[in-house]
Legacy VTK file of the C-alpha trace (Angstrom):
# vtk DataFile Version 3.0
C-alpha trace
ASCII
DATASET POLYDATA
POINTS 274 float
0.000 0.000 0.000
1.439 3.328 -1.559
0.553 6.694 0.856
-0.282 9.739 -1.535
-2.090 13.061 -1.486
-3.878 14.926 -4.971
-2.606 17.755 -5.515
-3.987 20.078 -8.161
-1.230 20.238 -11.094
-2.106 24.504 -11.404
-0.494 24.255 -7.803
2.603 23.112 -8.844
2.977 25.214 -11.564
1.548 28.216 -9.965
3.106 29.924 -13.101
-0.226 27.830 -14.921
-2.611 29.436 -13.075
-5.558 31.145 -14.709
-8.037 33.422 -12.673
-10.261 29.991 -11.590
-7.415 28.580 -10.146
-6.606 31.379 -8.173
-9.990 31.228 -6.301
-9.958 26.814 -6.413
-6.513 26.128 -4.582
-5.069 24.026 -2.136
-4.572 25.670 1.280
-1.586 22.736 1.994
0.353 24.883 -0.795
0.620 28.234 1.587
3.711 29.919 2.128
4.989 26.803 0.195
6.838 25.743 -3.384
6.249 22.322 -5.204
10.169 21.744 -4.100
9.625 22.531 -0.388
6.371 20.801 -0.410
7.315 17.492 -1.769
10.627 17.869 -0.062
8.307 17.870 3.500
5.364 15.062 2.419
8.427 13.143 1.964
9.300 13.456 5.190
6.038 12.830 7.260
5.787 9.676 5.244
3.796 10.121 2.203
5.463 7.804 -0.952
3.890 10.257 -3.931
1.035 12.245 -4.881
-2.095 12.182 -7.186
-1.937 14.672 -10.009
-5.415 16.501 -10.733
-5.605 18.076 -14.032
-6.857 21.739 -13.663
-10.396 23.077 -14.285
-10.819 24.972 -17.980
-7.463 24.071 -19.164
-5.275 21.753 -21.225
-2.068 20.827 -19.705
0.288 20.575 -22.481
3.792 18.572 -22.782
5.835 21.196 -21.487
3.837 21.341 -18.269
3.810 17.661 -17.758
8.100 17.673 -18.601
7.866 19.941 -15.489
6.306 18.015 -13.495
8.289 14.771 -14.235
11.290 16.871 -13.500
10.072 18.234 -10.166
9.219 14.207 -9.355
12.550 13.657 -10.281
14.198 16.176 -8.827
13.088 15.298 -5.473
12.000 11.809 -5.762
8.571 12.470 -4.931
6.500 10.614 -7.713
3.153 10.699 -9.004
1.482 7.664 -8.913
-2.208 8.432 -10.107
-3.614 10.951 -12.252
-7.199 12.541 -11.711
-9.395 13.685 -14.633
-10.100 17.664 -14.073
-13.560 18.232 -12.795
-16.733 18.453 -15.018
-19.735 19.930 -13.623
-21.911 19.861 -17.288
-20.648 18.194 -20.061
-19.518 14.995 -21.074
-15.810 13.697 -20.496
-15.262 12.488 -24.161
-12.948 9.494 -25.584
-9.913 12.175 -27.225
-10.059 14.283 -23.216
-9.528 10.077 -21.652
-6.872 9.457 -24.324
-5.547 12.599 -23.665
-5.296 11.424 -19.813
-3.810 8.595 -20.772
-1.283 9.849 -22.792
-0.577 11.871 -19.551
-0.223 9.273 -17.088
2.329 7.305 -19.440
4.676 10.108 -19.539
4.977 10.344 -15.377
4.999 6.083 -15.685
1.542 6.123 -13.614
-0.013 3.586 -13.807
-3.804 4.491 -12.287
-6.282 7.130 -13.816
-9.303 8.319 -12.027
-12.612 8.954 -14.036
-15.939 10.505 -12.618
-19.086 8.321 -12.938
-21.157 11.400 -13.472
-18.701 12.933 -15.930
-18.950 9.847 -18.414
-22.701 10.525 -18.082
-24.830 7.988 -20.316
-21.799 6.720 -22.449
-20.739 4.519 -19.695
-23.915 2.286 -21.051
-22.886 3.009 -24.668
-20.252 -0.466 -25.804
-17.885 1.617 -28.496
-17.275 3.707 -25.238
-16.500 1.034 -23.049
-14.872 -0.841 -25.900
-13.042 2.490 -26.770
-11.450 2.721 -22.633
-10.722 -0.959 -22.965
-8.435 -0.402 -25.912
-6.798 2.741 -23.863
-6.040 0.306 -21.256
-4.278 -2.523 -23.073
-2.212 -0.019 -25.287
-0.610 2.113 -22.328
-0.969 -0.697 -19.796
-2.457 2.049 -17.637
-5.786 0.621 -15.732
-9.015 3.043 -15.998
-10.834 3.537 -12.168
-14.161 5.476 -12.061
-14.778 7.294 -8.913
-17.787 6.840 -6.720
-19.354 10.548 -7.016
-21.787 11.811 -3.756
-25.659 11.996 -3.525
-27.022 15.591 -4.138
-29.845 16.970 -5.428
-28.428 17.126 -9.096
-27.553 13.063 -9.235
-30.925 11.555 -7.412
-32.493 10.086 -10.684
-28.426 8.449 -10.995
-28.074 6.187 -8.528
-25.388 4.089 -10.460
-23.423 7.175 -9.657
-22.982 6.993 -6.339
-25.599 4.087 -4.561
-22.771 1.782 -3.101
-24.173 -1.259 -4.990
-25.393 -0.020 -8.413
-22.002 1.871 -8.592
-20.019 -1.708 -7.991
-22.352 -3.847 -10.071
-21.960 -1.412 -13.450
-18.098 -1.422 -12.725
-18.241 -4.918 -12.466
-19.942 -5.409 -15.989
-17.892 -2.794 -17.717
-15.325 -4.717 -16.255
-13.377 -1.787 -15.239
-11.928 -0.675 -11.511
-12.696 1.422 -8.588
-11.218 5.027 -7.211
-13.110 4.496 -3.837
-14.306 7.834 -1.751
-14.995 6.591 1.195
-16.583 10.551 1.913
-18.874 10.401 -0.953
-20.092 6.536 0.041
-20.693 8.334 3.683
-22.841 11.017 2.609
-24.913 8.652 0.206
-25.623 6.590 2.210
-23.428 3.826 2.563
-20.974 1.662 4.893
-17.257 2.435 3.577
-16.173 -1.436 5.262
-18.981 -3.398 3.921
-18.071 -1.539 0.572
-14.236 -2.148 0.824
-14.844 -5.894 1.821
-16.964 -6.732 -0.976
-15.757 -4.732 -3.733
-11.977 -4.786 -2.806
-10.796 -7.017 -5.692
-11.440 -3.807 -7.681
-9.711 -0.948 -5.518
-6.599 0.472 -7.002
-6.862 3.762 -4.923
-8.372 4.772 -2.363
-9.340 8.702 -1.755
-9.282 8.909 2.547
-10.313 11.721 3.988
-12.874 12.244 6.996
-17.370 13.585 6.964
-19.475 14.619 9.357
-23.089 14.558 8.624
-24.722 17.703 8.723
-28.321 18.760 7.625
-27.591 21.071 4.424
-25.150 18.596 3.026
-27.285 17.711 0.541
-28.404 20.350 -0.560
-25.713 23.348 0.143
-23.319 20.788 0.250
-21.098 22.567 2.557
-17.051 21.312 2.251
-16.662 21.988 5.853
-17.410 18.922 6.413
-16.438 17.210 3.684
-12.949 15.961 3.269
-12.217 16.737 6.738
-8.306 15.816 8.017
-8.503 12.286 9.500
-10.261 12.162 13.025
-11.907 15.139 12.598
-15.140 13.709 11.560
-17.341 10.331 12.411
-16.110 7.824 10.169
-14.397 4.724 11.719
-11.241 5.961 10.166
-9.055 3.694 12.140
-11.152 0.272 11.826
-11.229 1.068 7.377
-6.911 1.583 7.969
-6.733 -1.348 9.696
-9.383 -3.779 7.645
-7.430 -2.488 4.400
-3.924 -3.740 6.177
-5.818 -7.148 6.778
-6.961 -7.415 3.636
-3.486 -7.332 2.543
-4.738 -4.034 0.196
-1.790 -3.174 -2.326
-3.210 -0.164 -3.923
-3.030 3.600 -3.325
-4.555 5.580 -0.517
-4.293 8.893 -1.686
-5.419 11.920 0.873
-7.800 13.977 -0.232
-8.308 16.391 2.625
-9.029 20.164 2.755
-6.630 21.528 4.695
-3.274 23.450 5.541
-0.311 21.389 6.211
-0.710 20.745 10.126
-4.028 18.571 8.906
-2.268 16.881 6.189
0.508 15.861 9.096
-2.395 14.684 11.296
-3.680 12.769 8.851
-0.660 10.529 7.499
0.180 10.328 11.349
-3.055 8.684 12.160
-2.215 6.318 9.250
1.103 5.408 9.708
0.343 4.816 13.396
-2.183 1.928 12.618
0.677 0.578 9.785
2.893 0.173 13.192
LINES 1 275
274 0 1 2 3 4 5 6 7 8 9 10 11 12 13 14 15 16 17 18 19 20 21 22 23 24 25 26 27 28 29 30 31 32 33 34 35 36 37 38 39 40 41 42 43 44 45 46 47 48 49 50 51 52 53 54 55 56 57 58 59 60 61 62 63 64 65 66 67 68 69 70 71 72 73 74 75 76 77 78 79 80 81 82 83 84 85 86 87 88 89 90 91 92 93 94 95 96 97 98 99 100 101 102 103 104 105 106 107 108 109 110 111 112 113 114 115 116 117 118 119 120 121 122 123 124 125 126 127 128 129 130 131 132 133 134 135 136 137 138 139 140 141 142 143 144 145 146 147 148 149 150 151 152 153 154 155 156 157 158 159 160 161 162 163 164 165 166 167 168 169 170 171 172 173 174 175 176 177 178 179 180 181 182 183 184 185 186 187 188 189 190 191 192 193 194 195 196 197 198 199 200 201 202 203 204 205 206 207 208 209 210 211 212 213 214 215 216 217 218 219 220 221 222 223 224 225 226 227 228 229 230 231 232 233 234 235 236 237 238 239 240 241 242 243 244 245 246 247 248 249 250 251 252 253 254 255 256 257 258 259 260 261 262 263 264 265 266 267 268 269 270 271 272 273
């Protein structure tokens, strides 16, 4: 089991950043360069980090050469790469190959897709076909992420219901980014879900949730993606059932937060690795 965090790639390259990703940022980047940062999640104990592509923008070579030689450079790899967020449209086949393409030059070998962004072409077969063929030529394995109940994803269920989401990646035949935070707020129980999907799990996105009434509506991120132990989930029962299980893939922090939380956080984990 690999310890990561996603970081937003307009973050690294602060240089990248358009007037959207000046508002959207990470708060663990403050007072902070890529080279300090990785230099430090190095040293609390994280192994690499999950690159998120940026919102309204397409990262070209040059920015991804950067990035490979900042993971050089301080030998702080990535080891997943996150499609950017949708909110409307459809993420289509050229934007996945593009993702692909991305992923093989940094050697990753996980992407992350959004249910909701593949909208109905996840039932279409030249779309499923078309990911399939993605897979086998870069060797690179396709994971959809389990997105949250709102208001905007009811009439979806296989979006984020804990066992229509598993049962569609099952017959696509495809694997699972699991957010244990999302599963929470729909609904379900993040070690049932682990224990009888975990055959399919190549990452893991671990962060905390506490319920609270206008989460599903207003959807407030205070308590979403909490640092670990700051919410209700049985954060230190899912740790230890995923050492049990023997789990090999990624757990990749996805908490929103300055750096103190992110420290908390991999502490809490390394302390049930002991």
């Amino acid at each position: 089991m690999k310890t990561s965090i996603s970081l937003f790639l307009s973050d690294i390259l602060p240089h990248r950043k358009n007037l959207i990703h000046k508002i959207v940022k990470a708060k663990v980047f403050k007072n902070q360069t890529a080279g300090s940062l990785f230099t430090y999640l190095k040293k609390i104990g994280l192994d690499g980090f999950e690159l998120l592509l940026p919102l309204y923008a397409i990262p070209t070579d040059e920015d991804i050469l950067e990035i490979k030689r900042l993971t050089k450079k301080y030998n702080f790899p990535a080891l997943s790469v996150h499609q950017s967020l949708r909110f409307l449209t459809a993420t289509k086949i050229n934007e996945i190959a593009r993702l692909f393409e991305i992923a093989h030059m940094l050697n990753v070998k996980v992407v992350v897709l959004h249910m909701n962004s593949a909208k109905g072409q996840i039932f279409d077969k030249e779309y499923i076909l078309a990911l399939h063929d993605l897979e086998k030529k870069y060797k690179i394995r396709a994971t959809f992420e389990n997105m949250e109940k709102h208001i905007q994803s009811y009439l979806y269920p296989h979006r984020w219901h804990d066992g229509e989401f598993s049962d569609l990646v099952k017959k696509t035949d495809f694997h699972i980014t699991f957010d244990i935070v999302h599963l929470a707020h729909s609904g379900g129980d993040i070690l049932n879900f682990f224990e009888n999907n975990k055959e399919r799990i190549l990452n893991v996105n671990l962060s905390d949730y506490r319920r609270h009434l206008l989460n599903s509506s207003l959807r407030p991120m205070r308590f979403k993606h909490m640092p670990l132990g700051d919410g209700e989930l049985p954060i230190e029962k899912f740790i230890t059932l995923l050492i049990s299980q023997k789990y090999s893939g990624l757990l990749t922090l996805e908490v929103n937060s300055d750096i103190n939380g992110i420290e908390k956080s991999i502490s809490l984990v390394n302390q049930q690795r002991k």
